[in-house]
DSSP file (Angstrom, degrees, kcal/mol; ACC not computed):
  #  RESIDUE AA STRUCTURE BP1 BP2  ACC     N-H-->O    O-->H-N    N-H-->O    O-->H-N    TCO  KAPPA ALPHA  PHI   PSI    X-CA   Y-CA   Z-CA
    1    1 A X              0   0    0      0, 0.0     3,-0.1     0, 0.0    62,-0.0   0.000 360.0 360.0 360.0 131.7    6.2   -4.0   -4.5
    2    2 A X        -     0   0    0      1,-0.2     2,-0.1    61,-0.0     3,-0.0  -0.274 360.0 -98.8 -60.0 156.9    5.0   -1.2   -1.8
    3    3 A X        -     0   0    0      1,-0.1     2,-0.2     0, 0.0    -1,-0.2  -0.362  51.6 -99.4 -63.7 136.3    6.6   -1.7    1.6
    4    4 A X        -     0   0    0     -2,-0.1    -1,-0.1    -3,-0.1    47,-0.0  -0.649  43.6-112.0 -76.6 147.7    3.8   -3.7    3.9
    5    5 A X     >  -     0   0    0     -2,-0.2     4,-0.7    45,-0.1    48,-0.0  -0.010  21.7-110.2 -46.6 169.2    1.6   -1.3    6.5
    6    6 A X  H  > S+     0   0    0      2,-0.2     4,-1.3     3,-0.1     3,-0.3   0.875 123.4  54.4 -55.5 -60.3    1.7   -1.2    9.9
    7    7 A X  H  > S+     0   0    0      1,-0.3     4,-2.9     2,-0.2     5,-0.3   0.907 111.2  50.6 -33.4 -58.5   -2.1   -2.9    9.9
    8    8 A X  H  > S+     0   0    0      2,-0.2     4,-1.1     1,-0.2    -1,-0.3   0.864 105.0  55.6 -80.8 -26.1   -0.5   -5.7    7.6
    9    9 A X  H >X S+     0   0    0     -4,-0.7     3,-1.9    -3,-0.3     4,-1.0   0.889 114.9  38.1 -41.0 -78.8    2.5   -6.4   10.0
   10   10 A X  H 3X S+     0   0    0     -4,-1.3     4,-2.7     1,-0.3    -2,-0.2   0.509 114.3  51.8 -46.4 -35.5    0.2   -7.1   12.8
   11   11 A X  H 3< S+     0   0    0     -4,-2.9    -1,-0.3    -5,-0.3    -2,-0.2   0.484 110.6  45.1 -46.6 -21.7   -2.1   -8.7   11.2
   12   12 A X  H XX S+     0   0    0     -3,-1.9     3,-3.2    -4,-1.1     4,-1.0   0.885 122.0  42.2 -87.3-102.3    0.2  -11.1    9.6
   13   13 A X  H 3X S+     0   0    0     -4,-1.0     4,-2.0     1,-0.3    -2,-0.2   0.544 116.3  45.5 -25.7 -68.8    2.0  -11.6   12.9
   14   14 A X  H 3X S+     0   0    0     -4,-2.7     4,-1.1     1,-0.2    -1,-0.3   0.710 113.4  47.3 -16.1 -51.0   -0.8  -11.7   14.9
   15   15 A X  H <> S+     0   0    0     -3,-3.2     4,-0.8     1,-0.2     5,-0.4   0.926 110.8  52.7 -91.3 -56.4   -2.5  -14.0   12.6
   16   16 A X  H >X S+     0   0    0     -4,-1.0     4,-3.2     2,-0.2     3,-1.2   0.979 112.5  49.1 -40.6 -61.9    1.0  -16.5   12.3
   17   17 A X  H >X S+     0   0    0     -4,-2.0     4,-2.1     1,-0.3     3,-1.5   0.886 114.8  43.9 -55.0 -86.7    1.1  -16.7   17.0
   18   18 A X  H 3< S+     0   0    0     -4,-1.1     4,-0.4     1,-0.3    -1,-0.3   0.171 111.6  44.3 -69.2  13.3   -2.3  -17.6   17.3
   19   19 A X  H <X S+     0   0    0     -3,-1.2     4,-2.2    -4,-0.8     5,-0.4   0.482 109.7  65.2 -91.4 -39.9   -3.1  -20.3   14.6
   20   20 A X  H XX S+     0   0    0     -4,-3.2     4,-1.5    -3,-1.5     3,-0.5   0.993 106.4  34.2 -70.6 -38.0   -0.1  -21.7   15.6
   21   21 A X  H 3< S+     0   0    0     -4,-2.1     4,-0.2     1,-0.3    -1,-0.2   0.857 112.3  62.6 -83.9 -11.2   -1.2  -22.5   19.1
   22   22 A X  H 34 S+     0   0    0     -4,-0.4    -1,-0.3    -5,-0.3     4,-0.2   0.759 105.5  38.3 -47.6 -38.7   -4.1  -23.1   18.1
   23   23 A X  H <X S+     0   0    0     -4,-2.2     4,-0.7    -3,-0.5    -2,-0.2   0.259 119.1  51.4-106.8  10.6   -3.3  -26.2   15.7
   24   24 A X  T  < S+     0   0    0     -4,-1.5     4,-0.3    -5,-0.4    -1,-0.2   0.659 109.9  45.5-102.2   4.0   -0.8  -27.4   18.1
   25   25 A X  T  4 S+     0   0    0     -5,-0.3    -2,-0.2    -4,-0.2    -3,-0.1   0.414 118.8  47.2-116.7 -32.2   -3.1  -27.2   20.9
   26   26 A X  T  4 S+     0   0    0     -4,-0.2    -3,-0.2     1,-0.1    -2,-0.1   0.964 119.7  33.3 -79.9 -42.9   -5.8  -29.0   18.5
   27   27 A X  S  < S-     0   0    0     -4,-0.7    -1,-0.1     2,-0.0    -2,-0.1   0.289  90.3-145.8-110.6   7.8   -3.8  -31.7   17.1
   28   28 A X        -     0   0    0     -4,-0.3    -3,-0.1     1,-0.2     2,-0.1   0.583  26.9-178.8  33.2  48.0   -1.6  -32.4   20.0
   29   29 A X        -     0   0    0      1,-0.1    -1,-0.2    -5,-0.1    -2,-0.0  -0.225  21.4-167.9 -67.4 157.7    1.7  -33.4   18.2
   30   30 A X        +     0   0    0     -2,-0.1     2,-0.2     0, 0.0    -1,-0.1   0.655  57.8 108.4-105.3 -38.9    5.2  -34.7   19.9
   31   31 A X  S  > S-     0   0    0      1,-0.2     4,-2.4     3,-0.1     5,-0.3  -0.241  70.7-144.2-128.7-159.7    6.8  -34.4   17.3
   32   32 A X  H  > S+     0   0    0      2,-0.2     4,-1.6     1,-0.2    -1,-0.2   0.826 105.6  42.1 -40.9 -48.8    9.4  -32.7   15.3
   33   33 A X  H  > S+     0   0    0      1,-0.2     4,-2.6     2,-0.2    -1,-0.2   0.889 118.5  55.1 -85.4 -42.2    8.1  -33.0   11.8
   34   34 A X  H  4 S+     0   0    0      1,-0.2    -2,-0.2     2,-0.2     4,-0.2   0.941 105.1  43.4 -51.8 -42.3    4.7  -32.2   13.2
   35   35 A X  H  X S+     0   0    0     -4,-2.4     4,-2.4     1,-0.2     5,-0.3   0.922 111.2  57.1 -82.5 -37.7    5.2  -29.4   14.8
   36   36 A X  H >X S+     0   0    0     -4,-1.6     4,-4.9    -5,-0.3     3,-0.6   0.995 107.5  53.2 -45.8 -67.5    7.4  -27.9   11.6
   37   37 A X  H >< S+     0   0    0     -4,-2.6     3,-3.4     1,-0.2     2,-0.6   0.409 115.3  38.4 -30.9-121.3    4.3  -28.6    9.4
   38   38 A X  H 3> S+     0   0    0      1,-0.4     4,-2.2    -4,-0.2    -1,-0.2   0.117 117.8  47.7 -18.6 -46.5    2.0  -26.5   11.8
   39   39 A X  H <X S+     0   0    0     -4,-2.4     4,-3.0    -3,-0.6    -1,-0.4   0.936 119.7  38.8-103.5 -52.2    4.6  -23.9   12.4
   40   40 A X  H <X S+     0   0    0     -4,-4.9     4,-1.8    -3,-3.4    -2,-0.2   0.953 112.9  59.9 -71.9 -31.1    5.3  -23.7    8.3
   41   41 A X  H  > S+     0   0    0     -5,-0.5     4,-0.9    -4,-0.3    -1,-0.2   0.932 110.8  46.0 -39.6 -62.2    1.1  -24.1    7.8
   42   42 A X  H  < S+     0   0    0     -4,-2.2     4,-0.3     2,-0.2    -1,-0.2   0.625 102.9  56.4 -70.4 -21.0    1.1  -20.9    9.8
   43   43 A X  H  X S+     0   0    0     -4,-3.0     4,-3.3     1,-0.2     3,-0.3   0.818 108.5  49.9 -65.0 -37.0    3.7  -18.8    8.3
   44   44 A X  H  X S+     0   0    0     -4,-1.8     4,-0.9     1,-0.2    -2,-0.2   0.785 112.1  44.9 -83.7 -23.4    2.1  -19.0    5.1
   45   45 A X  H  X S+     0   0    0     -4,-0.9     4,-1.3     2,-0.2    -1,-0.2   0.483 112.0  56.3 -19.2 -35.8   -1.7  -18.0    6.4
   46   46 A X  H >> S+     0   0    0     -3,-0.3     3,-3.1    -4,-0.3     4,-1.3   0.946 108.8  42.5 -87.1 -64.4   -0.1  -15.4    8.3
   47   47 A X  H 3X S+     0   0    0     -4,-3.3     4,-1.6     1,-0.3    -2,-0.2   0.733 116.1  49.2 -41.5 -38.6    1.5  -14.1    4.9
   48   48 A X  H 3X S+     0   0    0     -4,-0.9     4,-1.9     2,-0.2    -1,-0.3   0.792 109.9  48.5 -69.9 -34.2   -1.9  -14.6    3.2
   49   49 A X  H <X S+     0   0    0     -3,-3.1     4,-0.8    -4,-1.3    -1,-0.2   0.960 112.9  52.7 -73.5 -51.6   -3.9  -12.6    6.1
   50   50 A X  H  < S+     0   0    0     -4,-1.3    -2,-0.2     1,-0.3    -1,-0.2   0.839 114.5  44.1 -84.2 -41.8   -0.8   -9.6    5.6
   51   51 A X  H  < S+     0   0    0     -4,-1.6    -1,-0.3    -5,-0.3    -2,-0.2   0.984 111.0  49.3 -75.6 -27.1   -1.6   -9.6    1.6
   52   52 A X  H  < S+     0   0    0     -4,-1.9    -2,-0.3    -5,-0.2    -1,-0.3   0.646  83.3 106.5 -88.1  -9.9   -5.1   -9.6    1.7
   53   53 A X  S  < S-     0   0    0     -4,-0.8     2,-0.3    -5,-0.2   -48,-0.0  -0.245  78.2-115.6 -51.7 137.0   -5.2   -6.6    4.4
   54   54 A X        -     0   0    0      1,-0.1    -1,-0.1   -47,-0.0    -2,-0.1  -0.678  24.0-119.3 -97.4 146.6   -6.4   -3.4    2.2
   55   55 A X        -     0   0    0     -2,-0.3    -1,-0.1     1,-0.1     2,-0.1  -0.063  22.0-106.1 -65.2 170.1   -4.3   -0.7    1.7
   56   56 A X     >  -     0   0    0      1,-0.1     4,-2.0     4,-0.0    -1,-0.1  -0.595  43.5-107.2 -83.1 176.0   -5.0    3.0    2.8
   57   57 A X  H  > S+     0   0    0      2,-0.2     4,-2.8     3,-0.1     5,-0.2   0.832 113.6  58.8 -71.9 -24.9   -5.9    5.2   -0.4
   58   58 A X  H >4 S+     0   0    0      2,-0.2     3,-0.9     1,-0.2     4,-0.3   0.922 111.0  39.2 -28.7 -78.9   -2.5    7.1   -0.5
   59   59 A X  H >> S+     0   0    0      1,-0.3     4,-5.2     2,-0.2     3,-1.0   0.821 120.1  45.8 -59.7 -49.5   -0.5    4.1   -0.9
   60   60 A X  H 3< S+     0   0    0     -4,-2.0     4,-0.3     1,-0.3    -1,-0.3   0.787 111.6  50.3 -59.5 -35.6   -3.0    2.5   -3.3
   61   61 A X  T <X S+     0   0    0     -4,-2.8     4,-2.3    -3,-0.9    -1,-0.3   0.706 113.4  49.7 -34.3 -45.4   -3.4    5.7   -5.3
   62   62 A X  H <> S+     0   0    0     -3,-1.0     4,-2.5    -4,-0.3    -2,-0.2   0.805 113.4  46.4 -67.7 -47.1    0.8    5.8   -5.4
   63   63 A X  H  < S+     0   0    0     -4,-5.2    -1,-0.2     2,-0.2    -2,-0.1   0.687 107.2  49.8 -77.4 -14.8    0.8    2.3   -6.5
   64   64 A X  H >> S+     0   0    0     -5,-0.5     3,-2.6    -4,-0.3     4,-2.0   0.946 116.2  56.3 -87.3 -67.4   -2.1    2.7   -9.4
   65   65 A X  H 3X S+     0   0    0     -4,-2.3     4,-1.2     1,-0.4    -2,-0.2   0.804 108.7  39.5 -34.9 -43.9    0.6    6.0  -10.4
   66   66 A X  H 3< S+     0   0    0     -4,-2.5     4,-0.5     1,-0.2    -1,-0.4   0.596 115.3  49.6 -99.3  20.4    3.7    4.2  -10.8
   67   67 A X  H <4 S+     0   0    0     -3,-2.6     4,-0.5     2,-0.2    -2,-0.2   0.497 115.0  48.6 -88.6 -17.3    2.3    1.0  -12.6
   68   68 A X  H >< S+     0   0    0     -4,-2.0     3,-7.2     2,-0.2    -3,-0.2   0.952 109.1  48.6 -66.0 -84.6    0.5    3.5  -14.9
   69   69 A X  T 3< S+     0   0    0     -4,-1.2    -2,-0.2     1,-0.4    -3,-0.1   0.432 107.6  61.2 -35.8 -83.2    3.7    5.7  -15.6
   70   70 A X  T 3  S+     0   0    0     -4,-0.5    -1,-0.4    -5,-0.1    -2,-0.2   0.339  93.4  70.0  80.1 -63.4    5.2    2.2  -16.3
   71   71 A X  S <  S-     0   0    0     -3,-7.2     2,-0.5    -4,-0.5    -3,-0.0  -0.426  91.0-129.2 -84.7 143.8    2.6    1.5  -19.4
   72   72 A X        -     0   0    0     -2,-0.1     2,-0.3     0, 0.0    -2,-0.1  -0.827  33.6-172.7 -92.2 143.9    3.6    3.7  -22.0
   73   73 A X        -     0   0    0     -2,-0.5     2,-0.3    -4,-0.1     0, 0.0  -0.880  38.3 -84.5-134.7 158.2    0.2    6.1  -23.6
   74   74 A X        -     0   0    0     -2,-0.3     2,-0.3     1,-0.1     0, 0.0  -0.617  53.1-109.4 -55.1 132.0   -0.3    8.2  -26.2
   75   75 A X        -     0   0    0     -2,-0.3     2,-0.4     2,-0.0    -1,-0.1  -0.565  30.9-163.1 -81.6 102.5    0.8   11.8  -25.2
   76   76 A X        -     0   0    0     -2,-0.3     2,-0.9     3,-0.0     0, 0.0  -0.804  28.3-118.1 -90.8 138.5   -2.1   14.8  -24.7
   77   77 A X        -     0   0    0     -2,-0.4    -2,-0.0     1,-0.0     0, 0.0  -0.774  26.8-135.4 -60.6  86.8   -1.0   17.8  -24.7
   78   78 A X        -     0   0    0     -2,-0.9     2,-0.3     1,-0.1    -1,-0.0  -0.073  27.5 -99.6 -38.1 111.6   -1.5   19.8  -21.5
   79   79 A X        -     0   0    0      1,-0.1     2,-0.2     0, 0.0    -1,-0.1  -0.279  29.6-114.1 -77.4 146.4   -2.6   23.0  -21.4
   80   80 A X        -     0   0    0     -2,-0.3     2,-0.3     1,-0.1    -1,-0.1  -0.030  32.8-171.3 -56.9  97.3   -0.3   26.1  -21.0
   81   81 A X        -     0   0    0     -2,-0.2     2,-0.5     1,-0.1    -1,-0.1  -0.644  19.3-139.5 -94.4 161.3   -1.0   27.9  -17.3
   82   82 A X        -     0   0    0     -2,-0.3     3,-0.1     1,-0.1    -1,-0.1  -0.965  17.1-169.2-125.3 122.0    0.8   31.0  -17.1
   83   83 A X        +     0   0    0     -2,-0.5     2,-0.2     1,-0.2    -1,-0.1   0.611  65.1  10.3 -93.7  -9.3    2.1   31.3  -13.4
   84   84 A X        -     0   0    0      0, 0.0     2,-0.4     0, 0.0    -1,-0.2  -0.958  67.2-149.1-173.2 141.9    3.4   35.1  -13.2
   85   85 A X        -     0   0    0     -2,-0.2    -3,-0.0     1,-0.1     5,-0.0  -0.929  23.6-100.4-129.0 148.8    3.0   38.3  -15.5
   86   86 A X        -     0   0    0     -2,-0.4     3,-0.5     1,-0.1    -1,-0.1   0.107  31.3 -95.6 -61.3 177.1    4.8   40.9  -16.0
   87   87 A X  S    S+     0   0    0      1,-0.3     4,-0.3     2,-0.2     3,-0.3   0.660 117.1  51.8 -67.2 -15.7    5.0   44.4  -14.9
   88   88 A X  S    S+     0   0    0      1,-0.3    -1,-0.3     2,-0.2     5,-0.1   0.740 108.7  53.6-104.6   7.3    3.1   46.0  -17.8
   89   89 A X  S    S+     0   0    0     -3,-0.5     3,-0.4     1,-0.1    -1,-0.3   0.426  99.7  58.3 -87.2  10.7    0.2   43.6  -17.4
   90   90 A X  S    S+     0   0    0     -3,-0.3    -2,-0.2     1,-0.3    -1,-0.1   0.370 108.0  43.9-116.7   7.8   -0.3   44.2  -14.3
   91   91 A X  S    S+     0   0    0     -4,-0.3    -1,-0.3     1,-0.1     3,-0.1  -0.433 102.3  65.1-123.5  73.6   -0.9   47.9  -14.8
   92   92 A X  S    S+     0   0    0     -3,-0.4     2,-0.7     2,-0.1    -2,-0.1  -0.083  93.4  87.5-129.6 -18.2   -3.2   47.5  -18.0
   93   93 A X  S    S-     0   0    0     -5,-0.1    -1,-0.0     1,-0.1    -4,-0.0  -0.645  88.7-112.4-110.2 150.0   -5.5   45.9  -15.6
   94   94 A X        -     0   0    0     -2,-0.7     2,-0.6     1,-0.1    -1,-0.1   0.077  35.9-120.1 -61.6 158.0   -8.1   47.7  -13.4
   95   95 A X        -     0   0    0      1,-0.1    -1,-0.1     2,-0.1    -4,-0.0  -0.679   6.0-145.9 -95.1 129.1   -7.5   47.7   -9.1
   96   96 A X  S    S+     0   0    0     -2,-0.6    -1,-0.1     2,-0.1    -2,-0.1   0.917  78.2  88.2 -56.6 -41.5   -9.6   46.4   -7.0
   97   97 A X              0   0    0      1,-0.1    -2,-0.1     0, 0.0     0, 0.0   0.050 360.0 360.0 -54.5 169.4   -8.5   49.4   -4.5
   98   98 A X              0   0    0      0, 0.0    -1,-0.1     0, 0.0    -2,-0.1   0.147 360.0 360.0-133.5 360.0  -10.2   52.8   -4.4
């Protein structure tokens, strides 16, 4: 699992503080057990707010790469680039200088 964004911290955090003072502020509980419910009610929203946050394309790109590499596929053959030539092909061919 990718490390969460910045966006999904805050959003998650964010998203946990104010629902909670919101439903304790709605529902005006005293006491203990309430206030756990509301407090656990809101960690778990907050987490839901923090998954559903979209990734940027990097990460999402990164993450589509290593679950692919993961699956095993049939094997194409790539074709063969030639990165550097020797000295005597590079005088068989004409110069661009005059």
């Amino acid at each position: 699992m990718p490390r969460p964004t910045a966006a999904q911290l805050s959003y998650g955090s964010a998203t946990v503080v104010f629902s909670t003072v919101a439903m304790l502020l709605l529902s005006r509980t005293e006491t203990g057990v309430g206030v756990a419910v509301i407090v656990l009610a809101a960690l778990v929203l907050g987490v839901l707010v923090a998954v559903t946050v979209p990734m940027p394309k990097a990460a999402r790109a990164a993450l589509e790469d290593r679950t692919a590499a993961s699956v095993p596929t049939a094997r194409v053959p790539q074709p063969r680039v030639r990165t550097s030539r020797t000295g005597a092909e590079r005088v068989s061919e004409p110069s661009l200088r005059r």
